[in-house]
N, CA, C and O atoms as a printed pandas DataFrame, in Angstrom:
     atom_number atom_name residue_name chain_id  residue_number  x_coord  y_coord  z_coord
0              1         N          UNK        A               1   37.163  -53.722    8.710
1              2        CA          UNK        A               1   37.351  -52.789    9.801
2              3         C          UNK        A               1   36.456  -53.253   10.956
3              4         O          UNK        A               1   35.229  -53.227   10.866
4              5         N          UNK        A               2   37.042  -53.634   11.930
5              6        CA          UNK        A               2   36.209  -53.946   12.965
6              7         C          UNK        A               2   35.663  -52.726   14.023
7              8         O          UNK        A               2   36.168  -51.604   13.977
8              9         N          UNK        A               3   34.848  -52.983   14.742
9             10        CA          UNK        A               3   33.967  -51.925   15.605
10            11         C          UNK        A               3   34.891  -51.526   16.212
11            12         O          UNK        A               3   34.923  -50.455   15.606
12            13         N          UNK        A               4   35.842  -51.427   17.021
13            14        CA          UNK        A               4   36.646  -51.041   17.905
14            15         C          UNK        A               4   37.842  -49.504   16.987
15            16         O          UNK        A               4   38.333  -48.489   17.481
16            17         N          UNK        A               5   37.883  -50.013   15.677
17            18        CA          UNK        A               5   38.630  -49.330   14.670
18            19         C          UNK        A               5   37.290  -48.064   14.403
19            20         O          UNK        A               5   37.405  -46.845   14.274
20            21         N          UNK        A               6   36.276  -48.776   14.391
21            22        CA          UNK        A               6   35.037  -48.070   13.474
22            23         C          UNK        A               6   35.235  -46.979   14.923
23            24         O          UNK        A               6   35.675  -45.917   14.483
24            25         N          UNK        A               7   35.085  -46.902   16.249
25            26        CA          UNK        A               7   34.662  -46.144   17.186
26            27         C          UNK        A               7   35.613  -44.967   17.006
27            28         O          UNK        A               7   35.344  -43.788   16.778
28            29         N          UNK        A               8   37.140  -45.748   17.209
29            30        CA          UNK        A               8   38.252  -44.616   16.932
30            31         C          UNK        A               8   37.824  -43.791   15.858
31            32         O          UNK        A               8   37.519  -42.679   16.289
32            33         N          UNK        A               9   37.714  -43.871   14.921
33            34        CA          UNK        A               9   38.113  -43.301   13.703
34            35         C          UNK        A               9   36.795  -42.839   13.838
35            36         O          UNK        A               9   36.925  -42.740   12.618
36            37         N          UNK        A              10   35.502  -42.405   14.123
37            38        CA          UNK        A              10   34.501  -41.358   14.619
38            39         C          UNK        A              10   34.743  -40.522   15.693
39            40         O          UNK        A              10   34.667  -39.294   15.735
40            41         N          UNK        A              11   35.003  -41.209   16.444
41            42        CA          UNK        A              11   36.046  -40.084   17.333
42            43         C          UNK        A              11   36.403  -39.225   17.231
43            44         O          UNK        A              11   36.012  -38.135   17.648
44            45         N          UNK        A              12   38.026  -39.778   16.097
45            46        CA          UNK        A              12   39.153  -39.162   15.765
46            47         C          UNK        A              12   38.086  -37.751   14.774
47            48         O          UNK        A              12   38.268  -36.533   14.794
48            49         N          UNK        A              13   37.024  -38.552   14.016
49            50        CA          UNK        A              13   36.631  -37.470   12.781
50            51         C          UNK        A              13   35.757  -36.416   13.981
51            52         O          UNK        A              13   35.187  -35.486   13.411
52            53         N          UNK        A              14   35.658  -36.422   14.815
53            54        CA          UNK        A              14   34.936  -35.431   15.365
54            55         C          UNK        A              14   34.949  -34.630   16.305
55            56         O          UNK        A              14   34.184  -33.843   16.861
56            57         N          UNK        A              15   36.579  -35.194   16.416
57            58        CA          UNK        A              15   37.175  -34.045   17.136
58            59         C          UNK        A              15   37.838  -32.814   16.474
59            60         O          UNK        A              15   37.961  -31.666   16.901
60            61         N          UNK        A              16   38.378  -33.595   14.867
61            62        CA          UNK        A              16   38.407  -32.775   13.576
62            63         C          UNK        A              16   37.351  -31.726   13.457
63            64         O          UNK        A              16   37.362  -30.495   13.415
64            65         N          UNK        A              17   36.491  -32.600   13.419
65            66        CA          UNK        A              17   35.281  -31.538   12.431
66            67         C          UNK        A              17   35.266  -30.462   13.720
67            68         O          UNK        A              17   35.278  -29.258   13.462
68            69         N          UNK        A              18   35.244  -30.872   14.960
69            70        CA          UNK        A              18   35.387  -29.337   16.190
70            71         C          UNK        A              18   36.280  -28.903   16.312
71            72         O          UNK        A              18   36.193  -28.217   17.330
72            73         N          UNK        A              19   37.488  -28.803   15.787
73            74        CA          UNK        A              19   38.732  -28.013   15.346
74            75         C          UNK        A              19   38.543  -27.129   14.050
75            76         O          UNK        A              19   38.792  -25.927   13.967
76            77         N          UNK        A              20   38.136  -27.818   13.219
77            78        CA          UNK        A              20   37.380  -26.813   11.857
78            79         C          UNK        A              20   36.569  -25.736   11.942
79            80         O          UNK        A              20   36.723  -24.677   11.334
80            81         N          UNK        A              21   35.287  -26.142   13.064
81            82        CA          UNK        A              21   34.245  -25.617   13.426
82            83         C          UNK        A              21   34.896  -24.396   14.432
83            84         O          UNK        A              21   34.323  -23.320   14.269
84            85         N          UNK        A              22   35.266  -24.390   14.773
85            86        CA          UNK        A              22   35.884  -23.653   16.110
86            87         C          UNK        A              22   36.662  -22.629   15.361
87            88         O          UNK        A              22   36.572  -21.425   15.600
88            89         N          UNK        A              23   37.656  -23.298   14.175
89            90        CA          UNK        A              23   38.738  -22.070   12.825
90            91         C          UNK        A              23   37.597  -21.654   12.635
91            92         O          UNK        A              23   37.487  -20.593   13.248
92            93         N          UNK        A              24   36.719  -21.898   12.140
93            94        CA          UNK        A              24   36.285  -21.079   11.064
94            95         C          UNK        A              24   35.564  -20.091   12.083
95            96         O          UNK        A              24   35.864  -18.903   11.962
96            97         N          UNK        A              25   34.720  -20.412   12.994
97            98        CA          UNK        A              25   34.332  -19.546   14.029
98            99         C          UNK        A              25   35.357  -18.263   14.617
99           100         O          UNK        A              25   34.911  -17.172   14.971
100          101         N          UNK        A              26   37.018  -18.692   14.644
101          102        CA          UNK        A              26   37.731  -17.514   14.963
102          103         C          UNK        A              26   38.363  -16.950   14.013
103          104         O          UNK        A              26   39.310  -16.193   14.226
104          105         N          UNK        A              27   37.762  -17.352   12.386
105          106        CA          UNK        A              27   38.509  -16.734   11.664
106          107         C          UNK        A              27   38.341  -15.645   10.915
107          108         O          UNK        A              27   37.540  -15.667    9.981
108          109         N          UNK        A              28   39.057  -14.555   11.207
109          110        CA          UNK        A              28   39.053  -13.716   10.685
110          111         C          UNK        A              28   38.600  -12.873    9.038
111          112         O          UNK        A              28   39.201  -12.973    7.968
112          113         N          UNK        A              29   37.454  -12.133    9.327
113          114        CA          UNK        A              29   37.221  -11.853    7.687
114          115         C          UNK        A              29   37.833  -11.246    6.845
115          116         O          UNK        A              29   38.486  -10.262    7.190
116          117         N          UNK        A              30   37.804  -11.579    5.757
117          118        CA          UNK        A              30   38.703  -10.744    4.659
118          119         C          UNK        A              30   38.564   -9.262    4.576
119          120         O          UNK        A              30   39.471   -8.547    5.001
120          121         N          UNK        A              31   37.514   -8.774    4.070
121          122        CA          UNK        A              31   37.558   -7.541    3.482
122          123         C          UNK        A              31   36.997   -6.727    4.976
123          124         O          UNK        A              31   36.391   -5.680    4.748
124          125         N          UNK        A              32   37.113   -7.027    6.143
125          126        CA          UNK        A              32   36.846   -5.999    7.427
126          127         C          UNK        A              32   37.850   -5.312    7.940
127          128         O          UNK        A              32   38.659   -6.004    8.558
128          129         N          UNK        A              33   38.139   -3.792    7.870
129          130        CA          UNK        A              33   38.936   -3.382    9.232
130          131         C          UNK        A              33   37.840   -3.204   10.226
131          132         O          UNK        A              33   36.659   -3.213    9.877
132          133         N          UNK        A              34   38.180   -3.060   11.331
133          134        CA          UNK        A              34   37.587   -3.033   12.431
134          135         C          UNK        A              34   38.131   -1.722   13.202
135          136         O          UNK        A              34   38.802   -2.161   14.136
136          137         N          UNK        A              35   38.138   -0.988   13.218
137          138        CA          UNK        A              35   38.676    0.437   14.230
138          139         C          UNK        A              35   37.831    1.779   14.205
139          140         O          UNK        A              35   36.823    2.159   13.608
140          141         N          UNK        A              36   38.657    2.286   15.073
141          142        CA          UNK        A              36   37.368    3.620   15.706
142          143         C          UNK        A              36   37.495    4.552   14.160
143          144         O          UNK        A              36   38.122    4.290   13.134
144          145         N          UNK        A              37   36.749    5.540   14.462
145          146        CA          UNK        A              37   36.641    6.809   13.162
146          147         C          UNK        A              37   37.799    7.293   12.704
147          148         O          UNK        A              37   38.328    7.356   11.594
148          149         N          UNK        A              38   38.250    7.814   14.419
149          150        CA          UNK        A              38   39.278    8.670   14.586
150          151         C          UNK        A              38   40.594    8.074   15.344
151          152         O          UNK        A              38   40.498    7.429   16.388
152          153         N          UNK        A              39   41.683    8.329   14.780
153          154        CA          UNK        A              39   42.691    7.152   15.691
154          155         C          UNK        A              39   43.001    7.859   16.661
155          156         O          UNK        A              39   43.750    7.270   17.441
156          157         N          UNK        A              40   42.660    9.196   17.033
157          158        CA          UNK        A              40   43.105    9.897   18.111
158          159         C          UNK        A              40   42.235    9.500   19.384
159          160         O          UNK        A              40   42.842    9.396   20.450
160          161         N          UNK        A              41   40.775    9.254   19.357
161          162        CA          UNK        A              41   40.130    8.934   20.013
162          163         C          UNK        A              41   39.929    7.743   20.629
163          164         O          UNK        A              41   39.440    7.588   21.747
164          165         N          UNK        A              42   40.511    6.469   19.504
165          166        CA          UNK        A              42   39.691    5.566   20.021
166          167         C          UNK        A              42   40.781    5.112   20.906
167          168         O          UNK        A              42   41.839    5.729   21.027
168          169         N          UNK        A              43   40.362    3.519   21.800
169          170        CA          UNK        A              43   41.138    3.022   22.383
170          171         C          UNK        A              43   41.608    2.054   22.062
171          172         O          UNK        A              43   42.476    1.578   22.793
172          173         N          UNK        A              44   41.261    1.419   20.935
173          174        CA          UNK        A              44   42.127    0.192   20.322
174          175         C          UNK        A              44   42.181    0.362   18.971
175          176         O          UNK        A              44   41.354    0.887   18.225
176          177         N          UNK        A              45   43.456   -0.237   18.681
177          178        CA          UNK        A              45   44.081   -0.462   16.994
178          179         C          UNK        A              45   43.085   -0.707   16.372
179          180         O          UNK        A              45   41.965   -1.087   16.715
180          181         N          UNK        A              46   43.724   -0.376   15.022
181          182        CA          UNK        A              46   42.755   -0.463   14.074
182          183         C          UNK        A              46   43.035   -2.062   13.816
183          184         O          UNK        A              46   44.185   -2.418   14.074
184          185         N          UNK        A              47   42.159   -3.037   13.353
185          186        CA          UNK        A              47   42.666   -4.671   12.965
186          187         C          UNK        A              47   42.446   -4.573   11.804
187          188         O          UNK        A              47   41.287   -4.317   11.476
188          189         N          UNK        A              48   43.265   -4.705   10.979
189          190        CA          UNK        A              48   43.376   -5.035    9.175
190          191         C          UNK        A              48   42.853   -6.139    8.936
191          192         O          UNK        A              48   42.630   -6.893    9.884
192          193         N          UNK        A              49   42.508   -6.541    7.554
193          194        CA          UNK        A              49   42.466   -7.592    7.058
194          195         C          UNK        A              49   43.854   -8.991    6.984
195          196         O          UNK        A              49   45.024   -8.867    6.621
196          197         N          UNK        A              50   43.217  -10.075    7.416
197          198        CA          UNK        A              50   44.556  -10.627    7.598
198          199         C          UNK        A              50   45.571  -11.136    5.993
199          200         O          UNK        A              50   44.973  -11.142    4.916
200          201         N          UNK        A              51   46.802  -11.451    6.045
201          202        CA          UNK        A              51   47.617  -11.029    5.296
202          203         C          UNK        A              51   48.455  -12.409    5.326
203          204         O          UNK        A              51   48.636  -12.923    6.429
204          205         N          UNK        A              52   49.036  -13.108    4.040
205          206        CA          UNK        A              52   49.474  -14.464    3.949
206          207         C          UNK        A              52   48.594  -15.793    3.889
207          208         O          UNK        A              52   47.522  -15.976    3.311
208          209         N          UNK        A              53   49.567  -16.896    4.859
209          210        CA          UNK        A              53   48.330  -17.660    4.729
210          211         C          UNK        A              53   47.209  -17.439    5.890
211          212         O          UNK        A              53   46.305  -18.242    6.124
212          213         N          UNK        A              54   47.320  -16.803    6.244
213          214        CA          UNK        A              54   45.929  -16.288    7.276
214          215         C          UNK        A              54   44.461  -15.941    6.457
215          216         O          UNK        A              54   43.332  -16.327    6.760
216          217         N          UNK        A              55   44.815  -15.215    5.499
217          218        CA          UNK        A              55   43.898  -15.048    4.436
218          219         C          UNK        A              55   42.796  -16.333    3.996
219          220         O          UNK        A              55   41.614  -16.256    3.661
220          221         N          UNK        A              56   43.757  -17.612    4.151
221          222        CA          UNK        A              56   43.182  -18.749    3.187
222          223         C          UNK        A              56   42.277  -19.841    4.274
223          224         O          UNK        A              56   41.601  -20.819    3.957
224          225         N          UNK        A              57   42.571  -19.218    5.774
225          226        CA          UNK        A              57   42.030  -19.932    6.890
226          227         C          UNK        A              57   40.334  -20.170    6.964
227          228         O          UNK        A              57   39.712  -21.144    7.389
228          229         N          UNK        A              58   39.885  -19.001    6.433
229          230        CA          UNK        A              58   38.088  -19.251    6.427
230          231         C          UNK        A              58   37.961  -20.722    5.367
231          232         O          UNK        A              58   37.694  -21.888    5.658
232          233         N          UNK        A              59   38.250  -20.130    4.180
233          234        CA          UNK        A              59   38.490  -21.492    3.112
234          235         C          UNK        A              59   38.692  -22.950    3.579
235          236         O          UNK        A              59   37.794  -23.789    3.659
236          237         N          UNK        A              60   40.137  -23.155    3.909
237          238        CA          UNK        A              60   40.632  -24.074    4.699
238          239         C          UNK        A              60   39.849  -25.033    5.487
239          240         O          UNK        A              60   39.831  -26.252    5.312
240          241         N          UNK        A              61   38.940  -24.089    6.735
241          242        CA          UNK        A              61   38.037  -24.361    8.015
242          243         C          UNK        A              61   37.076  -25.147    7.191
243          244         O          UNK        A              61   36.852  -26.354    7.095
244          245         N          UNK        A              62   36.527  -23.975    6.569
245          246        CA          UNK        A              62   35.076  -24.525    5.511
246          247         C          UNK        A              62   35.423  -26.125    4.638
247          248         O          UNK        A              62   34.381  -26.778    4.583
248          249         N          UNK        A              63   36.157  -26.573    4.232
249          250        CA          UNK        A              63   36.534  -27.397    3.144
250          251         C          UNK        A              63   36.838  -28.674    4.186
251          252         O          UNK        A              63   36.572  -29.846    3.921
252          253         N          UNK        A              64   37.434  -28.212    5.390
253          254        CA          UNK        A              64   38.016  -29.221    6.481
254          255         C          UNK        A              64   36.399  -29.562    7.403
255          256         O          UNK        A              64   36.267  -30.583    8.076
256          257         N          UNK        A              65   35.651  -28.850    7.306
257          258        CA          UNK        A              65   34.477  -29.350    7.947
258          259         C          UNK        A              65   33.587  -30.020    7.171
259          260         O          UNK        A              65   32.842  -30.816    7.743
260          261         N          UNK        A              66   33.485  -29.856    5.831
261          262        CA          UNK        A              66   32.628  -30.294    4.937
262          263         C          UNK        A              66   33.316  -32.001    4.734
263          264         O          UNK        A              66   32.570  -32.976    4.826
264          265         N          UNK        A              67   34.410  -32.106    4.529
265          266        CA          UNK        A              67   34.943  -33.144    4.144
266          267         C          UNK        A              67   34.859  -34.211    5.776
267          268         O          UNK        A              67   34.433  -35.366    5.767
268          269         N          UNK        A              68   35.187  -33.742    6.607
269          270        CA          UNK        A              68   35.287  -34.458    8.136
270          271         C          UNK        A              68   34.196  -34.733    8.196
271          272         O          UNK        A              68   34.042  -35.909    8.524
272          273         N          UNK        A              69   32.652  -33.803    7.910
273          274        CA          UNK        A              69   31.130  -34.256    8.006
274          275         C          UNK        A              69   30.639  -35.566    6.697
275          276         O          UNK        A              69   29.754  -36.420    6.759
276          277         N          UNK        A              70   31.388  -35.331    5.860
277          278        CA          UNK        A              70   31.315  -36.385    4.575
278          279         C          UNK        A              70   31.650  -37.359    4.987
279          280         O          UNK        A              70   31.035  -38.395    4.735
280          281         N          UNK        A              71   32.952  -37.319    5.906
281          282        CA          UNK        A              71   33.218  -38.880    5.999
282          283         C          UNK        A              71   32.568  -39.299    7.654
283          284         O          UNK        A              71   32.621  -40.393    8.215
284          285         N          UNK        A              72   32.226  -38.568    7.937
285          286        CA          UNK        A              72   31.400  -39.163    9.291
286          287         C          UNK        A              72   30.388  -39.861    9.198
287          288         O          UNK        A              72   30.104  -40.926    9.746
288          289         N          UNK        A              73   29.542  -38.896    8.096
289          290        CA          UNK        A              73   28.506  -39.902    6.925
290          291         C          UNK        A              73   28.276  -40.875    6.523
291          292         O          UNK        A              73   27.132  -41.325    6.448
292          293         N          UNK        A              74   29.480  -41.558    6.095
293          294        CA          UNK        A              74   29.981  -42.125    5.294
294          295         C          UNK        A              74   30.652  -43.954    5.993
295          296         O          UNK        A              74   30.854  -45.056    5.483
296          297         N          UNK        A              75   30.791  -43.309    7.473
297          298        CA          UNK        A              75   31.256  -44.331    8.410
298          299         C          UNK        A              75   30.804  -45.404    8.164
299          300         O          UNK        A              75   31.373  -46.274    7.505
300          301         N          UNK        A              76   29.298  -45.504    8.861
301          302        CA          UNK        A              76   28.285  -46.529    8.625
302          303         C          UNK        A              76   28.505  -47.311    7.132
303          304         O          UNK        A              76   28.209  -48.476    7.395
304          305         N          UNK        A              77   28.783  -47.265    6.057
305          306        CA          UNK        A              77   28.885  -47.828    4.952
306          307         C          UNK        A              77   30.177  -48.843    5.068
307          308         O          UNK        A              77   30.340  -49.836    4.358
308          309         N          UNK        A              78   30.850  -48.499    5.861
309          310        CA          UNK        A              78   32.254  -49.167    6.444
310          311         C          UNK        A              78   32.050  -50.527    7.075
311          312         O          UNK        A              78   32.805  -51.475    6.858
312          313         N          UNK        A              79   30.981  -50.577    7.875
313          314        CA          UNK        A              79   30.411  -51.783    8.451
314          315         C          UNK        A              79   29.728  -52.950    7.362
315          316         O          UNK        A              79   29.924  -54.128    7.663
316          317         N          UNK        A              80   29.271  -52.781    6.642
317          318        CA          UNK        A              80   29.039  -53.585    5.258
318          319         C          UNK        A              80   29.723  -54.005    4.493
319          320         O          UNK        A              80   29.265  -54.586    3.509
């Protein structure tokens, strides 16, 4: 793998790992609703817990950042 390949492909992994970083930052928690006391009062919906594969997105984020930081790690060993 030459340097020019080696640059891309750190790049490429770290624009990943700030796409991961960023999910997991907007992703939604499992077991939270979020809404007022009273639904008469408040001014916004109640937000449920999310539902499908939305559910599996914290997971996902987490597993996609750990692995993108592993191999960023891991780069340098590429040059040898």
């Amino acid at each position: 793998m030459n340097t020019t390949q080696l640059i891309a492909l750190t790049i490429a992994l770290l624009i990943l790992n700030s796409v991961f970083v960023i999910g997991l930052d907007r992703a939604p928690a499992r077991g939270l609703t979020i809404g007022p006391d009273n639904e008469d009062e408040g001014l916004y919906p109640i937000i449920e817990p999310p539902t499908g594969w939305r559910s599996h997105w914290r997971s996902v984020c987490i597993a996609g950042a750990i692995l993108t930081t592993s191999a960023i790690a891991t780069l340098p060993l590429l040059l040898t």
